[in-house]
C-alpha positions in Angstrom: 216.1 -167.9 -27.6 215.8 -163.9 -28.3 214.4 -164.8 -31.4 212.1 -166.9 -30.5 210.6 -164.0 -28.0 211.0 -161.4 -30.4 213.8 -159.6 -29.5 216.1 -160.8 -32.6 218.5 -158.1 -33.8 218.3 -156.6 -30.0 222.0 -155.4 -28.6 223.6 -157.0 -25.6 226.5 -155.8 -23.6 227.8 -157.4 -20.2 229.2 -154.8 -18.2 231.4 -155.6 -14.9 231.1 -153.9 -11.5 231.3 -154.3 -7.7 227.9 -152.8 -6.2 228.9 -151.8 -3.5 231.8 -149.6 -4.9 230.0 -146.0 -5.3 233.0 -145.7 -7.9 232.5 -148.4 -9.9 228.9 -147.8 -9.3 228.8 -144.7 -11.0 231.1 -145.7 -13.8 228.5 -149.0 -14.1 225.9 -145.8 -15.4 227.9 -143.8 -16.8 228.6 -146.6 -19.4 225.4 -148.1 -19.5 224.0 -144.3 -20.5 227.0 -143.9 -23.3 226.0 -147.0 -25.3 222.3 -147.3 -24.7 220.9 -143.7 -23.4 218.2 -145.6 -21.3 216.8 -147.7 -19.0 213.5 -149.6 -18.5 214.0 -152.5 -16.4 216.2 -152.7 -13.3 216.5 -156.2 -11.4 219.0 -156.1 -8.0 220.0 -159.3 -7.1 222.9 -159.1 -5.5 223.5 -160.5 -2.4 226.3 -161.5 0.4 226.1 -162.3 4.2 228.1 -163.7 6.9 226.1 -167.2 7.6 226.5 -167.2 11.4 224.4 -167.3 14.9 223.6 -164.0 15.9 225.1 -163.9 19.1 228.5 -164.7 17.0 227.6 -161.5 14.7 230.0 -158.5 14.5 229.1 -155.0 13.8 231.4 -155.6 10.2 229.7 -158.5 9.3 225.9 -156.8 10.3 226.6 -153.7 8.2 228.5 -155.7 5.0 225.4 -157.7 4.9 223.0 -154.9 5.5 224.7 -152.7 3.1 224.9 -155.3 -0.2 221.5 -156.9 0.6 219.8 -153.8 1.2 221.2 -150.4 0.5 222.5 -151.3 -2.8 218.6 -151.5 -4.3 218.8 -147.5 -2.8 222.0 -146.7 -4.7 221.0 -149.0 -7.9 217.5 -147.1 -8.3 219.0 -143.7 -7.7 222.1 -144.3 -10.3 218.9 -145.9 -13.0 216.2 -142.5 -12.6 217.7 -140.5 -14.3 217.9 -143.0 -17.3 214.6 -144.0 -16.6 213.3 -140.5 -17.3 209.3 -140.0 -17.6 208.8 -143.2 -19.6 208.2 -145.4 -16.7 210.0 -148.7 -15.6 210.5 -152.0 -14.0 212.3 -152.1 -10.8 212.7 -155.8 -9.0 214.3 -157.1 -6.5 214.9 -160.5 -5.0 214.1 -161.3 -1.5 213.9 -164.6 0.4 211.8 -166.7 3.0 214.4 -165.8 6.1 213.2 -161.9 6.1 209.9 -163.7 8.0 211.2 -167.0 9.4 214.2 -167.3 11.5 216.6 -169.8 9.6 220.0 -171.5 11.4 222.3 -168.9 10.9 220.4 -166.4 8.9 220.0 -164.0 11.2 222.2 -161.2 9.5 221.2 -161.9 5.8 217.2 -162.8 7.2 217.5 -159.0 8.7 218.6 -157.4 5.3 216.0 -159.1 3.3 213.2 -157.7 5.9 214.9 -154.7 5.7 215.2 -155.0 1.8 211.1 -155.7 1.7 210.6 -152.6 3.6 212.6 -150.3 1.2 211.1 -151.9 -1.6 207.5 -150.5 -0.3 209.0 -147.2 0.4 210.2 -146.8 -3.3 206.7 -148.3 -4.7 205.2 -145.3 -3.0 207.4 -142.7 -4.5 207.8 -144.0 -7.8 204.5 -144.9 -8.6 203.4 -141.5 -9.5 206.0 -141.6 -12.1 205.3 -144.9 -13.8 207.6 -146.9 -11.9 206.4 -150.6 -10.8 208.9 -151.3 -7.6 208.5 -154.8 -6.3 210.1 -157.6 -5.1 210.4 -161.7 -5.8 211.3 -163.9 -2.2 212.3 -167.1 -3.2 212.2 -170.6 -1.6 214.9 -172.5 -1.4 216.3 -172.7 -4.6 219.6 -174.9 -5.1 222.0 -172.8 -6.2 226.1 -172.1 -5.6 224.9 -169.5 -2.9 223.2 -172.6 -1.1 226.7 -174.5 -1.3 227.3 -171.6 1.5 224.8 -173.3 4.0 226.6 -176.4 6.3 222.9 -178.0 6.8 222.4 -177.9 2.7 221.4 -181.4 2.9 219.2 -181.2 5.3 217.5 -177.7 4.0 216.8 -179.2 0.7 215.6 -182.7 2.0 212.7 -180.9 4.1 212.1 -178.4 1.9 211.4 -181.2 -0.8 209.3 -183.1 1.7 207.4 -179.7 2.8 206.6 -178.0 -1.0 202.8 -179.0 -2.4 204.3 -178.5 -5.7 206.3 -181.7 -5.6 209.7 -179.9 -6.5 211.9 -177.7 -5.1 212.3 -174.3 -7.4 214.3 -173.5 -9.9 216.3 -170.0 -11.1 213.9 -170.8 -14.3 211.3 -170.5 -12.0 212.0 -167.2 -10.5 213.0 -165.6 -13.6 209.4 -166.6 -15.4 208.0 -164.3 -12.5 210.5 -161.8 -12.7 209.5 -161.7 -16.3 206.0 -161.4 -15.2 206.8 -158.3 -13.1 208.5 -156.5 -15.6 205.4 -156.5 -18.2 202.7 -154.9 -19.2 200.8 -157.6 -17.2 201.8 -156.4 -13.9 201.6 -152.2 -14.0 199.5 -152.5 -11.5 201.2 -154.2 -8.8 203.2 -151.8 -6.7 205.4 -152.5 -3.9 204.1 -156.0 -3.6 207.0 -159.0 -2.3 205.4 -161.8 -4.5 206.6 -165.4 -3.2 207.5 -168.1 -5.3 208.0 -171.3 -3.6 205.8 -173.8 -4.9 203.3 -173.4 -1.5 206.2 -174.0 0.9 205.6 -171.0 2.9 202.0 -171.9 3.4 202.1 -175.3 4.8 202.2 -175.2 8.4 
């Protein structure tokens, strides 16, 4: 698959880390600048949330989902500048449909990803003077192990089926061919943008 895009010969290394660890966050970098000495592309996906109504909510379980769905971009993107340097980069971030509709017991992770949006447009303001294309990817629902989380599964992926123009739910292959889109040449002039890919879900009534 490299090879047939042109990156045959190209180095890979996996590298191991808990996001939210400033620690292990730091050591993350400090590695990454040791065997490569750069960065262009960043993509945050991580995620976590407590899946509950928000009258059941906590003030733990707010701020652990605020702080992995929304903070960690901050801490990501200040730990990748430096390796970024002047050359310019590639900074995405994946969203989803509950930071603008209210979802059965989303309200915590629904609340990070609106909050996660936001900071997204701040960065694109600051960083676009030096090169740097911030935006951010909000899926629909997309059947993954995350989704496994969610007791009305079923039910979500049934009506989201019955509700998407395309005619199919989407698919991580989906979402990565725009995230690939983002990161190109294609897109330098998009800039703190949160582009939507659900197959016209979130425009049907």
């Amino acid at each position: 698959m490299l090879a047939d895009r042109g990156w045959e010969g190209s180095r890979a290394a996996v590298y191991k880390a808990n996001v939210a660890d400033d620690a292990q966050l730091h050591d993350l970098f400090e590695q990454l600048a040791a065997d490569f000495g750069r960065l262009d592309i960043l993509v945050s996906n991580a995620a976590s949330g407590v899946l509950r109504p928000a009258v059941e909510l906590t003030r733990r379980h707010w701020q652990w989902t605020l702080d992995i769905n929304a903070a960690t971009l901050l801490h990501l993107v200040q730990h990748a500048l430096p390796l970024i340097g002047d050359r310019g980069g590639k900074v995405v971030a994946i969203s989803s449909l509950g930071s603008v509709r209210a979802i059965p017991n989303y309200a915590a992770v629904g609340a990070s990803k609106a909050a996660l949006e936001s900071l997204v447009r701040h960065l694109a303001v600051e960083l676009a003077p030096r090169g740097v294309n911030v935006n951010i990817l909000s899926a629909g629902v997309v059947d993954t192990d995350a989704l496994r989380h969610f007791p009305n599964r079923r039910d979500l992926l049934a009506k989201s089926l019955e509700q998407t123009p395309a005619g199919r739910l989407v698919t991580p292959a989906d979402v990565a061919d725009a995230a690939l889109f983002l990161v190109s040449p294609y897109a330098r002039m998009i800039h703190g943008q949160t582009i939507v890919v659900d197959g016209g879900y979130s425009i049907v009534a």
